[in-house]
C-alpha positions in Angstrom: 0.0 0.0 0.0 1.2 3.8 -0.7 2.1 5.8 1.8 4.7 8.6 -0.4 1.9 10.0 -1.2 2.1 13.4 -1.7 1.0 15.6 0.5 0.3 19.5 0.0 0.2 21.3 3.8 -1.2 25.3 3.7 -0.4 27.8 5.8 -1.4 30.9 5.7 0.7 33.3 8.0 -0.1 36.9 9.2 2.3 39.0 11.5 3.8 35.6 12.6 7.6 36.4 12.8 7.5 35.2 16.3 6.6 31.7 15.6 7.0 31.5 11.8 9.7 29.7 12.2 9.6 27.2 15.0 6.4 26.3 12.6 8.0 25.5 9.6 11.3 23.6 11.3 8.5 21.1 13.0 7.5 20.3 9.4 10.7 20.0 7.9 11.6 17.7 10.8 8.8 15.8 9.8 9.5 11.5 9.8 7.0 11.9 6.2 9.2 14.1 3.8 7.5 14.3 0.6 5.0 16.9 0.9 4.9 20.7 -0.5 4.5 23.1 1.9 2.5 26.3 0.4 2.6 29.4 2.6 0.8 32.3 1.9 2.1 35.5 3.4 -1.2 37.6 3.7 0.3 41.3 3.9 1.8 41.2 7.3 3.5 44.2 9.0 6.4 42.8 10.6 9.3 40.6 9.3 7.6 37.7 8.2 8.1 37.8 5.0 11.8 38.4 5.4 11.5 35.2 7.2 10.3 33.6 4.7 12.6 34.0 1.6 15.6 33.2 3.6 13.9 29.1 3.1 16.2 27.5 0.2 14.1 24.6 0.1 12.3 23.1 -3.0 9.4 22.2 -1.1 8.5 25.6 0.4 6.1 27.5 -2.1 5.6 30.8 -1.0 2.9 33.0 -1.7 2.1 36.8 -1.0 -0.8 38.5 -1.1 -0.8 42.4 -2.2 -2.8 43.5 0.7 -4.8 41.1 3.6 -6.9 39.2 2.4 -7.9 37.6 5.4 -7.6 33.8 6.7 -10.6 32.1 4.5 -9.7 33.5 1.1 -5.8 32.9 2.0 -6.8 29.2 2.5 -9.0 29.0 -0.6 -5.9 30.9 -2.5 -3.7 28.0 -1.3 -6.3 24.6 -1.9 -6.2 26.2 -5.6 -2.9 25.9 -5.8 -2.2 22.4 -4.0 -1.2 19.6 -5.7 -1.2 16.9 -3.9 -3.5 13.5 -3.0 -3.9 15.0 0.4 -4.4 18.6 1.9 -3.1 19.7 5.6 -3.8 22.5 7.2 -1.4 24.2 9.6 -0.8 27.6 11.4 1.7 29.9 11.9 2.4 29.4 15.7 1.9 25.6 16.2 4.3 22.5 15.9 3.2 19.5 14.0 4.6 16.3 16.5 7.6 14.5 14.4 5.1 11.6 13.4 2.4 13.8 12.3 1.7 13.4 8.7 3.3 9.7 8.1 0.2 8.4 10.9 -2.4 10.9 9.3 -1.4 9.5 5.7 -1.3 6.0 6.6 -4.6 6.1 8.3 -6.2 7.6 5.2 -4.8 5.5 2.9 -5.7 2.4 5.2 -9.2 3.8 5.3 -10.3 5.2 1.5 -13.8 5.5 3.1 -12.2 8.8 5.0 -12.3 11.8 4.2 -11.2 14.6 6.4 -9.3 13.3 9.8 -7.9 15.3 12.7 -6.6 14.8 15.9 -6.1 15.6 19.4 -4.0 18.4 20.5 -2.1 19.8 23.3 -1.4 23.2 24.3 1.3 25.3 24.8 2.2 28.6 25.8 4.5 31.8 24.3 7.9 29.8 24.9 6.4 26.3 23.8 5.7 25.1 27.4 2.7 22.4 27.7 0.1 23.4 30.3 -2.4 21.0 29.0 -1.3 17.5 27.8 -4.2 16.4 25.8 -7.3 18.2 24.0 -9.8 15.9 22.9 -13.0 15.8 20.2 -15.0 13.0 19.5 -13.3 10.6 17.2 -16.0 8.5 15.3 -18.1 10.2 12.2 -21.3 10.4 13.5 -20.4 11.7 16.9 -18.6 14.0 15.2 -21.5 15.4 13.5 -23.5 15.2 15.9 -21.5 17.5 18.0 -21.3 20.1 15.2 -24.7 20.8 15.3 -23.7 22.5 18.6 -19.9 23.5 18.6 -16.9 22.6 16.4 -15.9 19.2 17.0 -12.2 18.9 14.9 -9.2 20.9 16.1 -9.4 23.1 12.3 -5.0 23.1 12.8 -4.9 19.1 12.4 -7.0 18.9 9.6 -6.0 16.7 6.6 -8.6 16.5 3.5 -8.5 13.9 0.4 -7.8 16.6 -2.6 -10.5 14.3 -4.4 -13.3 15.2 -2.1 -12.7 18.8 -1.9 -12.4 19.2 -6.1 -15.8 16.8 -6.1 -17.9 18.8 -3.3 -16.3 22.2 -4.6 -15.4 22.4 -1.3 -14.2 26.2 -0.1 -14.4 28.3 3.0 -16.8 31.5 3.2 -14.4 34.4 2.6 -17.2 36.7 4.5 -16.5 34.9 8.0 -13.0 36.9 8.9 -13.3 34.5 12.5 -15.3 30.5 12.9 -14.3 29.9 9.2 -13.4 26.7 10.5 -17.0 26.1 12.1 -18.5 27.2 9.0 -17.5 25.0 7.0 -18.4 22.0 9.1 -21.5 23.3 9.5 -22.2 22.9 5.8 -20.6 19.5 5.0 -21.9 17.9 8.2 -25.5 16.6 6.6 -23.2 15.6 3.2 -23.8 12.1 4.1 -21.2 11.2 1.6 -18.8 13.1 3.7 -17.0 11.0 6.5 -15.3 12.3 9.5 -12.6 10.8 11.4 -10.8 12.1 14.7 -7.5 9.8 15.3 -7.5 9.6 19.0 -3.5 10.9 19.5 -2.2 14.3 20.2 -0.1 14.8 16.6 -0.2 18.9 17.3 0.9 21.4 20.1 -1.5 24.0 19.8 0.2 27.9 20.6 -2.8 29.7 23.0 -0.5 32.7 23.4 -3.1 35.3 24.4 -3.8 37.2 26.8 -7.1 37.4 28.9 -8.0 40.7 27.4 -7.1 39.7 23.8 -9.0 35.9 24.4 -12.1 37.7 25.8 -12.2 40.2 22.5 -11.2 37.2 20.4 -13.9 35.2 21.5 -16.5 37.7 22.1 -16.2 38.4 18.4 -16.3 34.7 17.3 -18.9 34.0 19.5 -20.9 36.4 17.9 -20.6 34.2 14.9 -20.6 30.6 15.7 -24.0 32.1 17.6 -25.4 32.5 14.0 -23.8 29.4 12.6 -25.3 28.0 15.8 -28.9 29.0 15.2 -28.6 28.3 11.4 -27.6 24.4 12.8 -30.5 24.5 15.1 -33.0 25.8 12.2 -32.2 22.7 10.3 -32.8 20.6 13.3 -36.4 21.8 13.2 -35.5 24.0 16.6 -37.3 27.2 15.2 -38.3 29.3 18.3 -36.2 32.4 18.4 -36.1 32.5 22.2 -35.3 28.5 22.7 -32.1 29.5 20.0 -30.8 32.1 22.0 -31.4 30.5 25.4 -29.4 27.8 24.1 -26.9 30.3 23.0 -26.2 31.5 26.1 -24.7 28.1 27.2 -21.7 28.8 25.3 -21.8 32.3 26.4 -22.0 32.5 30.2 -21.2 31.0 33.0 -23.4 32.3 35.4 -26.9 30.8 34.0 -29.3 30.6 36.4 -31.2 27.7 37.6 -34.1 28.2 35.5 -32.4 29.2 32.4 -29.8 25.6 32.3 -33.8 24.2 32.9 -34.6 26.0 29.8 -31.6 24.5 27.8 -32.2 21.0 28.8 -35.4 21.1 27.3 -33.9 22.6 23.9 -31.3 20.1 23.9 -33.7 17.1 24.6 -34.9 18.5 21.3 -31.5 18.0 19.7 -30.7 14.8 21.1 -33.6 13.2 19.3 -32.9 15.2 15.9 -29.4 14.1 16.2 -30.1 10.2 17.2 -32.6 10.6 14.0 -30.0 12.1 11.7 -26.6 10.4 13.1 -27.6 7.7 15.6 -25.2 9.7 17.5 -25.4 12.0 20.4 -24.1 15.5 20.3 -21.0 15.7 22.9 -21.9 19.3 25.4 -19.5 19.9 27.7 -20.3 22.9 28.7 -23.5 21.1 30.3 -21.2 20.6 33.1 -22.5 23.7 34.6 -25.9 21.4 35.4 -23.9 21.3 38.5 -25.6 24.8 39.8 -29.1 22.3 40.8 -26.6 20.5 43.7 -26.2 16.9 43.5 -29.6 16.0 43.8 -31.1 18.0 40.8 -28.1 17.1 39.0 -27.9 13.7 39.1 -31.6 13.5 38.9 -31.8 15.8 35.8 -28.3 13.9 34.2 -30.4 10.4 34.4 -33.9 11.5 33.9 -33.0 13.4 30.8 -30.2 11.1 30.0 -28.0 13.7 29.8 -24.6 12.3 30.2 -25.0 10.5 26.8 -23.8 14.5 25.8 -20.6 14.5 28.1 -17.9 12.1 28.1 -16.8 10.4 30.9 -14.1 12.7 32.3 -16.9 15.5 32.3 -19.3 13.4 34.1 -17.1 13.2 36.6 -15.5 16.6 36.7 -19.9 17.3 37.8 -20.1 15.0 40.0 -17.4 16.7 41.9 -18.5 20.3 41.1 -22.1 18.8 43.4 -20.0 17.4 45.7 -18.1 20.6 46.2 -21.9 22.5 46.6 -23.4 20.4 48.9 -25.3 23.6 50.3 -27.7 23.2 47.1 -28.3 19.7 47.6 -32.0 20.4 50.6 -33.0 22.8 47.7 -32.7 21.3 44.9 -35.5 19.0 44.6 -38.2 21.4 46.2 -36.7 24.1 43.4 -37.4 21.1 40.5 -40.8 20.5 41.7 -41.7 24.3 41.8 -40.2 24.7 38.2 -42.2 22.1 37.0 -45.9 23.4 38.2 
């Protein structure tokens, strides 16, 4: 069986001269070598394109842009341009693990049936120090899906596409989303039931979260804004067409401090997707952010967890990360069940 293959990775790069580097060397230390790496240098302000043209490698295609065109229509400029059997995508500030593409490669050309596969991650600071070991999504195809109906469910930086299936499915990212590109475009080839997902469960990238609070808060603020609409747009298709259940929904990926009666309010929306999902998928959307269920104490919890079967949308490390979240609010536990009841009538 092949596995030369080549491969064509894409890597768009903006103000990166940091990073730029470190990014490229874990690629060209790479255990799979034949691959074309295509950077396109998107009008940045610093050095990075200085960077760049000091690479005297046959492999590194670089192209600039005249002026920024942003990360979606950087990444459609490069797909154009790839040519090989496989696409990768990588940024600017990552590292790819040694083994990266040669497990990636081998898995897709042991499973033909595949179509785009990622992987876990971990992360890593500014100076490429790992604060968390291992980042994980859901692995098989219709989990998968099933989660995107709610929140991303492939790390977009791992991501490796057959070329075939993105020339048959013209396959390209919306140039008008400047953040959740990535989200997008799952959002759209999800309910392709010709499309198959696949997560391999091993951390083959160190993901750079080098911002600061202030800069994540705007980052995500922004972003949320739109993976709210992609959100909504998901939930429409679902059949979920009350306004207010969409935005109440919404706000579980937005806030932390729900109240009692709102997470009430969610379950009941999510119920909802759980059976369009099962119907669609025979899968289960994974919700970790239903962890905060906690806030009913340990006896709403875990009668609200079984009674709506609700820990078929966490895994089990998030089960038990609520069971100790009750444990550690035992003060809501008298309440809990008289506050159910009242909610209820």
């Amino acid at each position: 069986m092949c596995t030369t293959a080549l491969i064509s990775i894409i890597m768009p790069v903006y103000n990166s001269e940091k990073y730029i580097d470190e990014a490229i060397q874990s690629i060209l230390n790479q255990a799979y070598k034949n691959f074309e790496l295509i950077v396109v240098e998107d009008g940045s302000e610093d050095k990075t394109y200085e960077k760049l043209k000091l690479y005297d490698d046959a492999r590194i295609r670089i192209i600039k842009n005249q002026y920024n065109i942003g990360l979606a229509a950087s990444l459609n400029r490069a797909m154009k341009l790839a040519k090989g059997k496989y696409i990768a995508r990588m940024d600017a500030d990552d590292l790819c693990i040694k083994n990266r593409f040669s497990i990636q490669v081998r898995f897709l050309e042991e499973n033909p049936n595949i179509d785009i596969c990622g992987s876990f991650i971990s992360r890593i600071n500014y100076v490429g120090e790992v604060f968390r070991k291992k980042s994980v999504v859901p692995i098989k195809n219709r989990r998968i899906k099933a989660t995107t109906m709610v929140s991303p469910a492939i790390y977009h930086p791992t991501v490796i596409f057959r070329a075939q299936t993105i020339q048959s499915y013209k396959i390209t990212y919306d140039e008008s989303f400047l953040l959740a590109q990535d989200f997008d475009l799952w959002s759209r080839l999800v309910f392709n039931e010709d499309i198959i997902f696949h997560n391999i469960p091993k951390v083959l990238l160190k993901y750079r979260d080098i911002q600061s609070k202030e800069e994540k808060y705007k980052r995500n603020y922004k972003q949320g804004i739109l993976a709210n609409k992609i959100r909504i747009r998901m939930l429409q298709n679902l059949g979920i067409e009350n306004e207010g259940r969409q935005n109440q929904f919404n706000k579980l990926f937005q806030s932390n401090s729900l109240s009692k009666r709102e997470i009430l309010r969610i379950i009941i929306v999510v119920r909802k997707i759980n059976q369009s999902t099962k119907q669609l998928f025979s899968a289960y959307p994974q919700i970790n952010q239903l962890k905060v269920i906690y806030i009913l104490g340990f006896t709403g919890c875990v009668l609200l967890m079984f009674r709506e079967k609700l820990y078929r949308n966490l895994n089990a490390v998030k089960v038990l990360e609520v069971m100790v979240l009750c444990v550690r609010n035992y003060k809501l536990r008298r309440s809990s069940i008289l506050w159910l009841d009242t909610f209820r009538k």
